[in-house]
C-alpha positions as a Markdown table, in Angstrom:
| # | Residue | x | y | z |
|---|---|---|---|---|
| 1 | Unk | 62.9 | 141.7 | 111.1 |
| 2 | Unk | 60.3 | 139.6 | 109.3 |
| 3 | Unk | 58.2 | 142.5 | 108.6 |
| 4 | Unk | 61.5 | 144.4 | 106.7 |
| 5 | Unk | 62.3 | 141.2 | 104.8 |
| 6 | Unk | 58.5 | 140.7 | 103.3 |
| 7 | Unk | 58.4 | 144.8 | 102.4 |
| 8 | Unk | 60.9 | 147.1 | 101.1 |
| 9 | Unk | 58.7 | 150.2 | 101.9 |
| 10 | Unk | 60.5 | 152.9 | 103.2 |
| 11 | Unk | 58.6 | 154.4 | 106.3 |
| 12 | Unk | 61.6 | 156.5 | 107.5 |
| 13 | Unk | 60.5 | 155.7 | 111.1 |
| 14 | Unk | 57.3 | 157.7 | 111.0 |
| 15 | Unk | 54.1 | 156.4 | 113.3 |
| 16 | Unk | 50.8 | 155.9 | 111.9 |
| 17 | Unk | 49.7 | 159.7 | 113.7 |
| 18 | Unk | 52.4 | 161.1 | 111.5 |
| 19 | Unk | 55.0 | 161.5 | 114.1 |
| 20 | Unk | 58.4 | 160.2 | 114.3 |
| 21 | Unk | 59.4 | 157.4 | 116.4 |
| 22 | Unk | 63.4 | 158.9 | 118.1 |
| 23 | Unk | 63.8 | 154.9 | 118.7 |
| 24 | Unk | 63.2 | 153.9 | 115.8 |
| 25 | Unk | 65.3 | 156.5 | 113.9 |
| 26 | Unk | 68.3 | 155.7 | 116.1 |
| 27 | Unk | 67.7 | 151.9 | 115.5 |
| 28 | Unk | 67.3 | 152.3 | 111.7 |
| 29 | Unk | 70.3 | 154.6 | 111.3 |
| 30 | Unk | 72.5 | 151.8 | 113.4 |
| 31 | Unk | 71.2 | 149.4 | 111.0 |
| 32 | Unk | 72.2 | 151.3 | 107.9 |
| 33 | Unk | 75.8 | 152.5 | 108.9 |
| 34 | Unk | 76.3 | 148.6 | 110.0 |
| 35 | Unk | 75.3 | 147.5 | 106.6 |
| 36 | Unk | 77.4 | 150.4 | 104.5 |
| 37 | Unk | 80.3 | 149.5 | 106.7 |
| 38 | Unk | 80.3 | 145.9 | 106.0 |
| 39 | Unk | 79.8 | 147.4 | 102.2 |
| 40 | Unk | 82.9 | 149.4 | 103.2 |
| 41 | Unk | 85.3 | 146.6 | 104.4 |
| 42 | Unk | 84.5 | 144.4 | 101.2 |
| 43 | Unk | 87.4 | 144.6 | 99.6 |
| 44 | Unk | 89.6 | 142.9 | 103.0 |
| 45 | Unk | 87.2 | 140.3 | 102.4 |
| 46 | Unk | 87.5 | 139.5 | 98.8 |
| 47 | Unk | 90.9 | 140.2 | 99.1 |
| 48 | Unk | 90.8 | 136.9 | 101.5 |
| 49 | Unk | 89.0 | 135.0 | 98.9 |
| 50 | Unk | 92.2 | 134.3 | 96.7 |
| 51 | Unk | 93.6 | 132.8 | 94.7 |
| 52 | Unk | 89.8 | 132.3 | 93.6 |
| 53 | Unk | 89.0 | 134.4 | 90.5 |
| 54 | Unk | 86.5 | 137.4 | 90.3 |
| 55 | Unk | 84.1 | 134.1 | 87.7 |
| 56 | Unk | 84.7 | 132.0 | 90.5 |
| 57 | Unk | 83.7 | 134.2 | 93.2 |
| 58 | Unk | 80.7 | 135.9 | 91.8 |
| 59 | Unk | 79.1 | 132.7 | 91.0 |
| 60 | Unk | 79.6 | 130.6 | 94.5 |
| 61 | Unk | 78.3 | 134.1 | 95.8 |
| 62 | Unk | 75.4 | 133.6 | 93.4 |
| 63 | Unk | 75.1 | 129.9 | 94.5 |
| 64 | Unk | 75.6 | 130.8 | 98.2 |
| 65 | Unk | 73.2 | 133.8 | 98.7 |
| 66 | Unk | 70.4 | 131.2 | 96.9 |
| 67 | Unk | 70.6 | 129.0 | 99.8 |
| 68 | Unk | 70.9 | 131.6 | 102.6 |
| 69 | Unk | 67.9 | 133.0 | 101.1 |
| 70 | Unk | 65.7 | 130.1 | 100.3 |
| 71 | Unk | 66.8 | 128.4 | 104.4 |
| 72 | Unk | 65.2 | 132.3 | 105.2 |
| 73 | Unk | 62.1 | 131.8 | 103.0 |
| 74 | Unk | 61.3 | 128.6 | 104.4 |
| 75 | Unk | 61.7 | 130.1 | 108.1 |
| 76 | Unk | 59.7 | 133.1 | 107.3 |
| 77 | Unk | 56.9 | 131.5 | 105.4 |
| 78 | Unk | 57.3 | 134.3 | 102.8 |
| 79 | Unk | 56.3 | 133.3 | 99.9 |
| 80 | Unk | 53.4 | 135.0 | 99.2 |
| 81 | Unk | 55.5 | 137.4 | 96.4 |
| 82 | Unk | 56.2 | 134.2 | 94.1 |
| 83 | Unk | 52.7 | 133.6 | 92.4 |
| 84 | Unk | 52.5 | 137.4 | 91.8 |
| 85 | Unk | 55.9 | 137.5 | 90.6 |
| 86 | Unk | 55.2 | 134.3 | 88.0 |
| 87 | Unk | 52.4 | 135.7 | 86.8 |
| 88 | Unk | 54.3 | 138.8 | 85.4 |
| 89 | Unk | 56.3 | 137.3 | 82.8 |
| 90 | Unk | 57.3 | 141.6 | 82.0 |
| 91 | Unk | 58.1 | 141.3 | 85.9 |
| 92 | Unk | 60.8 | 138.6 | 85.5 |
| 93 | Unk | 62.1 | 139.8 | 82.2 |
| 94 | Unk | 63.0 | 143.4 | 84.0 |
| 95 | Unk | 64.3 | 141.4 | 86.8 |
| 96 | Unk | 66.2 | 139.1 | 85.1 |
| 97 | Unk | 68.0 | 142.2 | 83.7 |
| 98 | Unk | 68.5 | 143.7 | 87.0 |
| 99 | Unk | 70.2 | 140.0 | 87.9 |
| 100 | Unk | 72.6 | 140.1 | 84.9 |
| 101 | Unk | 73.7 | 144.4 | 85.8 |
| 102 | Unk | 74.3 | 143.1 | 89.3 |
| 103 | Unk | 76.1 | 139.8 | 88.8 |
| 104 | Unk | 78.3 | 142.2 | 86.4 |
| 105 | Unk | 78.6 | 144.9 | 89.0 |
| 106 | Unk | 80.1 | 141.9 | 91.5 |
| 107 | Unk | 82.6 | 140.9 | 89.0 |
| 108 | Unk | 83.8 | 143.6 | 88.4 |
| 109 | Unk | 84.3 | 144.9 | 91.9 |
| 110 | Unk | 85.9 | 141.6 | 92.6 |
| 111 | Unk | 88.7 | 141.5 | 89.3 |
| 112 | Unk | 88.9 | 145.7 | 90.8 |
| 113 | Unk | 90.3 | 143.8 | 94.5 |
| 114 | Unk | 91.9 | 141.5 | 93.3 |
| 115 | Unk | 93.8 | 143.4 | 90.6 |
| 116 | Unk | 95.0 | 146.4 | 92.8 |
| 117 | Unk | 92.3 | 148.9 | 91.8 |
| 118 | Unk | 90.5 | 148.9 | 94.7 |
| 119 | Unk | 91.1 | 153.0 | 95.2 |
| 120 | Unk | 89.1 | 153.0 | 91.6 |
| 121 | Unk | 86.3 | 151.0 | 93.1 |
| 122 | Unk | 85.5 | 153.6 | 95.7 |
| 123 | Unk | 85.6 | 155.8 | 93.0 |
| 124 | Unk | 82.8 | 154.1 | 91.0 |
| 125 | Unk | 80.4 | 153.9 | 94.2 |
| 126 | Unk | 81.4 | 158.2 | 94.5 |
| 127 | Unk | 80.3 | 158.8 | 91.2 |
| 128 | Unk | 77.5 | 156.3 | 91.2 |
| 129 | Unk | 75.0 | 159.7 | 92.2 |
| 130 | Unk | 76.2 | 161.6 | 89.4 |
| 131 | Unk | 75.5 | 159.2 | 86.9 |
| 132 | Unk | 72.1 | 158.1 | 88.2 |
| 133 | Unk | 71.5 | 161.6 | 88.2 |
| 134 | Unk | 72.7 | 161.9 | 84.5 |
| 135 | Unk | 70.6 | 158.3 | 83.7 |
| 136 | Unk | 67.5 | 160.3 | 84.7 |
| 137 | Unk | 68.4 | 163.2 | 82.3 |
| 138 | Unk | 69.1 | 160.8 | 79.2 |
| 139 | Unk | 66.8 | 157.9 | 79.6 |
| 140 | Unk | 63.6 | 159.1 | 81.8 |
| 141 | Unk | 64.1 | 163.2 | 80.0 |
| 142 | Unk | 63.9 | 164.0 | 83.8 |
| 143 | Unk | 64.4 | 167.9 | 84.6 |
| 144 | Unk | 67.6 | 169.0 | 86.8 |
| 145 | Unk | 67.8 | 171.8 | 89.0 |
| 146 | Unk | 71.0 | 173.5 | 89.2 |
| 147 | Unk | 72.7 | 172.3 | 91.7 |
| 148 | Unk | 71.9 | 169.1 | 90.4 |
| 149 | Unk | 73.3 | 170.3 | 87.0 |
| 150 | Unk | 76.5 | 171.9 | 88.2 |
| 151 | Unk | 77.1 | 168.6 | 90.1 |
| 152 | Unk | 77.0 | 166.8 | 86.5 |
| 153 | Unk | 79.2 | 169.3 | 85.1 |
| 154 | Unk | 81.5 | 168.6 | 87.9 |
| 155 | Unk | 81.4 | 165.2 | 87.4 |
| 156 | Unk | 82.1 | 165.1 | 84.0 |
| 157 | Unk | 85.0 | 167.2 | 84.9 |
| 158 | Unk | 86.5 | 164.9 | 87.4 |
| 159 | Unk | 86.6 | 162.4 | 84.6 |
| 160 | Unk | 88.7 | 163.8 | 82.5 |
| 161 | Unk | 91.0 | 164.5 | 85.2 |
| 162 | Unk | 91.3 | 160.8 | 86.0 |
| 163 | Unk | 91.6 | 159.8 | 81.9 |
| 164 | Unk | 94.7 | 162.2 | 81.8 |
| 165 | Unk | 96.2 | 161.1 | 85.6 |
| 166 | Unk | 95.4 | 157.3 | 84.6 |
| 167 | Unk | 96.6 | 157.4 | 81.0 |
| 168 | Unk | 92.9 | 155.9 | 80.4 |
| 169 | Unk | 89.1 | 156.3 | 81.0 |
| 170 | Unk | 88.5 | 155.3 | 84.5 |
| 171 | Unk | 87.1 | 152.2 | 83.1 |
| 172 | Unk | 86.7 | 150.2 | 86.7 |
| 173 | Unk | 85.0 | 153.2 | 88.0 |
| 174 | Unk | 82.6 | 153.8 | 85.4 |
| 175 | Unk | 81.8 | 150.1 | 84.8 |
| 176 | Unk | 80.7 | 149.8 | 88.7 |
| 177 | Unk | 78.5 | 152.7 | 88.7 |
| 178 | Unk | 76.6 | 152.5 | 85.5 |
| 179 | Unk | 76.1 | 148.5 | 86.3 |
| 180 | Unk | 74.9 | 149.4 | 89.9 |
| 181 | Unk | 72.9 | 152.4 | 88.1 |
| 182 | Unk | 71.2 | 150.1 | 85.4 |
| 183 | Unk | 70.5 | 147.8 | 88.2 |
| 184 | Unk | 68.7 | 149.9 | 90.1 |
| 185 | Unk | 66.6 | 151.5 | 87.1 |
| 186 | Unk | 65.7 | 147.9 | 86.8 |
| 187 | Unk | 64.4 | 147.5 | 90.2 |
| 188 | Unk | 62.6 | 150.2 | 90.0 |
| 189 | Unk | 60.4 | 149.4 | 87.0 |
| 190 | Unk | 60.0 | 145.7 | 87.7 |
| 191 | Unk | 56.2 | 146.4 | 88.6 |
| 192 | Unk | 56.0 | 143.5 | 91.2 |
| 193 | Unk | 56.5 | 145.1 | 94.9 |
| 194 | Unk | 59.3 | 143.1 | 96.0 |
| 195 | Unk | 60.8 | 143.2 | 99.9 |
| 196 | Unk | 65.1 | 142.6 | 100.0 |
| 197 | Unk | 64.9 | 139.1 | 100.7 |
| 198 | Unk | 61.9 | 138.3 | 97.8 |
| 199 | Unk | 64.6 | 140.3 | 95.4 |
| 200 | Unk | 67.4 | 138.6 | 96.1 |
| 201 | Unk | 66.0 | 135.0 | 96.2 |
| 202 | Unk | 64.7 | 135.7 | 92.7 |
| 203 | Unk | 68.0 | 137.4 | 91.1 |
| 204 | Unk | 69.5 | 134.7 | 92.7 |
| 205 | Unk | 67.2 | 131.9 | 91.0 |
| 206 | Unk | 67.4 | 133.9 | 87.5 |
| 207 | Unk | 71.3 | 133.7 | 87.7 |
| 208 | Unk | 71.5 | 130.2 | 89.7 |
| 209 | Unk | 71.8 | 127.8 | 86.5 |
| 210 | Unk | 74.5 | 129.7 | 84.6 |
| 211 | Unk | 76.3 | 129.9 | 87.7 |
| 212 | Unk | 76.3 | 126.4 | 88.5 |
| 213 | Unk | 77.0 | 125.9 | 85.7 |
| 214 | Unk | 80.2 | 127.4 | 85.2 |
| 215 | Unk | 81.1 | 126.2 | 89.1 |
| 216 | Unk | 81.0 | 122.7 | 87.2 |
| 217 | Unk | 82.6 | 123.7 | 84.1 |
| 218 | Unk | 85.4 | 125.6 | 86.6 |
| 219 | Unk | 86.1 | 122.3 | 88.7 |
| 220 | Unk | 86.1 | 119.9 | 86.0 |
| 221 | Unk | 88.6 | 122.1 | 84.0 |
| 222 | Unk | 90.9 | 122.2 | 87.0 |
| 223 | Unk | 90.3 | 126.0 | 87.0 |
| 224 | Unk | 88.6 | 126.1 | 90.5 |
| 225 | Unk | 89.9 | 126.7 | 94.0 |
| 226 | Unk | 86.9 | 125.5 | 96.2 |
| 227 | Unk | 88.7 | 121.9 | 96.7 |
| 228 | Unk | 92.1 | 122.9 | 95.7 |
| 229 | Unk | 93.1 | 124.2 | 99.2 |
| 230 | Unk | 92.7 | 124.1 | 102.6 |
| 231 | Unk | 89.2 | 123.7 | 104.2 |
| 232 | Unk | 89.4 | 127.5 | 105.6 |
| 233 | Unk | 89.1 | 128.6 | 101.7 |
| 234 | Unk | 86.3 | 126.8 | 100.4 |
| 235 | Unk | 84.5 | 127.8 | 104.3 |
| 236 | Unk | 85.6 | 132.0 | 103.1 |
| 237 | Unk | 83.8 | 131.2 | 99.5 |
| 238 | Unk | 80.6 | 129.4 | 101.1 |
| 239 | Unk | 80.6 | 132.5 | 103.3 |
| 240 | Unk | 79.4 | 134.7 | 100.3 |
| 241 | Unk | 76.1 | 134.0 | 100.6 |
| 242 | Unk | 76.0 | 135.9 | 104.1 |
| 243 | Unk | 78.2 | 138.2 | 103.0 |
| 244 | Unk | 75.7 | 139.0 | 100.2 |
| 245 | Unk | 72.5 | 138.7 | 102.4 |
| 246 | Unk | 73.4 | 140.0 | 106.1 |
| 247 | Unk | 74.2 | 143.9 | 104.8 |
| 248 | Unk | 71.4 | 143.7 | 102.4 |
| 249 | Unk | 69.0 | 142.6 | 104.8 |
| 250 | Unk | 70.3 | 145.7 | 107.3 |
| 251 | Unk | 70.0 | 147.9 | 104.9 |
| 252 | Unk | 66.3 | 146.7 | 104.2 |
| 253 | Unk | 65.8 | 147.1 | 107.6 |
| 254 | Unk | 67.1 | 150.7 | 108.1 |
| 255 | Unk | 65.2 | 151.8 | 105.2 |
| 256 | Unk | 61.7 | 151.2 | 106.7 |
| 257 | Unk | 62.7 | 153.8 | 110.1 |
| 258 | Unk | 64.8 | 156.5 | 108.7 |
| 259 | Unk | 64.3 | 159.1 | 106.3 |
| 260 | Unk | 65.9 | 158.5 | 103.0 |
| 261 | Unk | 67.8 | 162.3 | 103.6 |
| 262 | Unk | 69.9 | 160.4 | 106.1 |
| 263 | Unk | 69.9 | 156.7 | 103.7 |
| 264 | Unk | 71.7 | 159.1 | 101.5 |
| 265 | Unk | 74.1 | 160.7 | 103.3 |
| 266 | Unk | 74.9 | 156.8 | 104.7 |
| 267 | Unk | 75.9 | 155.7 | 101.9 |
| 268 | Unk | 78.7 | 157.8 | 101.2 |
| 269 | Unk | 80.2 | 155.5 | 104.4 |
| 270 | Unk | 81.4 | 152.5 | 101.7 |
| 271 | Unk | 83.3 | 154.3 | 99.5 |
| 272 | Unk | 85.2 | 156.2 | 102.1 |
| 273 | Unk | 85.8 | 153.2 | 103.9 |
| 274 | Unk | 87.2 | 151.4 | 100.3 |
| 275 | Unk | 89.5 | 154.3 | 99.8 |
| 276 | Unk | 90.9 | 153.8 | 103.3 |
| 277 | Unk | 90.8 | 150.0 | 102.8 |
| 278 | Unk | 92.6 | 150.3 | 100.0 |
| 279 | Unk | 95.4 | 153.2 | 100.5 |
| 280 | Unk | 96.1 | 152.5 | 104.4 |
| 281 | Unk | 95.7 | 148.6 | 104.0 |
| 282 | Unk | 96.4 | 147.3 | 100.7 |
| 283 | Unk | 99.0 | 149.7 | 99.9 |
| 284 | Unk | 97.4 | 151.5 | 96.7 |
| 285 | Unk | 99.4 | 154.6 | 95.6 |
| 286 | Unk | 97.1 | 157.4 | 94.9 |
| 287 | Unk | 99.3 | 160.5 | 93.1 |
| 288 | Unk | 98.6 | 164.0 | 94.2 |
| 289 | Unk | 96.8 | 164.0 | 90.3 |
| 290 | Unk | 94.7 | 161.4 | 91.3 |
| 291 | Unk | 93.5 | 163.3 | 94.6 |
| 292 | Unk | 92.4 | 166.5 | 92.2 |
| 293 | Unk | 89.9 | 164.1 | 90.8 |
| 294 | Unk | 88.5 | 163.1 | 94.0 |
| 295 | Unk | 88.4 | 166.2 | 95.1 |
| 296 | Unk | 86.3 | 167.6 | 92.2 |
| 297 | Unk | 83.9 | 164.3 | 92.5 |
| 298 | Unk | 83.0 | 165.0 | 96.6 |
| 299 | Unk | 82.8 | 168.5 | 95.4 |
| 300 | Unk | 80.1 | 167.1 | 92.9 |
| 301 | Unk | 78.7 | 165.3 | 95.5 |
| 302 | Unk | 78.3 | 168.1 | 98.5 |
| 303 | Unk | 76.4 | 170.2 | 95.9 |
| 304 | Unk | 74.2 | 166.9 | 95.7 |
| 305 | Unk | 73.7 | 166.7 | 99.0 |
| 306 | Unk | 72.9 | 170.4 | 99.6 |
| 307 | Unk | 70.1 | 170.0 | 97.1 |
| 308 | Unk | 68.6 | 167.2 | 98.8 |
| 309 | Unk | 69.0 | 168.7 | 102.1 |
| 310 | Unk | 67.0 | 171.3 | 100.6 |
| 311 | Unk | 64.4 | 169.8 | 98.7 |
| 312 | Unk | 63.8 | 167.5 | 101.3 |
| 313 | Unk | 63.1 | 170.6 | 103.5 |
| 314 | Unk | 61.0 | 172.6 | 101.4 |
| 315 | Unk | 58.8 | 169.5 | 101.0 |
| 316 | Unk | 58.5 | 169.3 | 104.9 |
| 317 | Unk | 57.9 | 172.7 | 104.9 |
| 318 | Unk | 55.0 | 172.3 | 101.9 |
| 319 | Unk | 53.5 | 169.6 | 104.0 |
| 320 | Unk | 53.2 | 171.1 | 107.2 |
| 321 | Unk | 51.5 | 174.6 | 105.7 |
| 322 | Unk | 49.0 | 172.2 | 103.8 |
| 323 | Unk | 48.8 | 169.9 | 106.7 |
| 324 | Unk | 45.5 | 172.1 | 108.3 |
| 325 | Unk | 44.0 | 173.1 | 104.9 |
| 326 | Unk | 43.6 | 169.1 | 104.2 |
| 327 | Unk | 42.1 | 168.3 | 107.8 |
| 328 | Unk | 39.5 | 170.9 | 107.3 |
């Protein structure tokens, strides 16, 4: 596990020959549907964490993830990312970005819970593809192929639906995945190779004094719940740092031994198991309406797949027929 938390590299289980490792596939792919089901059942959790408020929550979360991951640091002796890092005061700007678009995403996810909207939730982590797709288009002037294109469309589509069955834009929804979507575009041009855990130690230190701070300003104003009820509640809030760290750390781990084909089709495991969570457990009402949406956003998201499926395999393909011409 060491070697996963000191490099994010995704390998996709493939030996140094260039063949693929079945063991460490299966292992991988374990790891990544245990992290996007612990993704999944979020929302039973947070729902535990009340009466604490969505400010209250994301910041012991930030507070409590800093400790898990520094305690992990010291074990690991991995600190070899943090002179790098310092040195790259671009680095930490970028990241420091990424922090804020995160720590946004968490709140909102959390007010979603604890408000009743967790059935809008999953929706933001189903459309969350479409608009990264769409980010590429408008802010990187990447090119689309068709597929990619009609699932846009559809998407777009799917929205409107929602506005007219809600009454309203689906603000939840769209807030989640254009914060998670920033956040990754962040991430990605950081410029400072970062593993999971050397990531989430350093969002976690960017965001650590505002959110200690406000855990003081929260307590003295009477506003928090950490020592306003019984042990078993401030124990449930100190358990966000592992809550953060644990599925993170999996999915760090999976990412290194399977393809990122099968990474993708994963991740489509957390929404689905929100929309359960949140219809067969926290009694959400979802209108027939409100299922033509849905339906038009996994139709967006099956013509997504199909054109990574196929991409994917016409690269294989292109790989293999060049394979000889490059050993010779």
């Amino acid at each position: 596990m060491s070697d996963t938390l000191r490099d994010g590299t995704a390998r996709g289980g493939a030996l140094p020959d260039g063949t693929v490792d079945d063991g460490e596939v299966a292992r991988g792919t374990l790891q990544g549907a245990a992290a996007y089901a612990l993704w999944g059942v979020f929302p039973l959790y947070f729902h535990l964490l009340l009466p604490a408020g969505a400010v209250e929550v994301v910041v012991h979360r930030v507070a409590w993830s800093l400790l898990v991951c520094l305690l992990l640091v010291a074990v690991l002796r991995d600190t070899g990312w943090v002179r790098p890092l310092l040195r790259a005061p671009r680095s930490l700007l970028t990241l420091a970005v990424a922090a804020v678009f995160i720590a946004a995403n968490w709140g909102v996810y959390v007010y979603a819970v604890n408000s009743g909207h967790v059935v809008e939730a999953a929706l933001g982590y189903f459309i969350n593809p479409i608009v990264t797709v769409l980010v590429g288009v408008l802010l990187l002037h990447e090119r689309l192929r068709r597929l990619q294109w009609a699932a846009v469309a559809l998407g777009l589509v799917a929205v409107v639906v929602l506005t007219v069955d809600y009454g309203r834009p689906p603000w939840i929804a769209l807030a989640l995945a254009v914060t998670f979507t920033v956040y990754g575009l962040m991430k990605n041009r950081v410029g400072v190779g970062l593993g999971a855990l050397a990531s989430l130690t350093s969002e976690t230190v960017l965001l650590a004094p505002f959110a200690l701070a406000c855990l003081l300003w929260l307590e003295l104003a009477g506003d928090g719940t950490f020592g306003q009820h019984a042990p078993g509640h401030a124990l449930l809030l100190a358990s966000t740092g592992l809550a953060t760290a644990v599925p993170l750390l999996l999915f760090a781990a999976a990412a290194r031994r399977v393809p990122l084909t099968t990474i993708g089709l994963l991740q489509f495991t957390t929404p689905v198991l929100q929309l359960l969570c949140g219809v067969l457990l926290l009694g959400e009402r979802v209108p027939p309406s409100r299922w033509l949406g849905f339906g038009i956003v996994w139709l967006a998201l099956l013509l997504l797949t199909a054109d990574s499926l196929r991409t994917a395999h016409r690269r294989r393909s292109r790989a293999r027929s060049e394979a000889p011409a490059l050993v010779a």
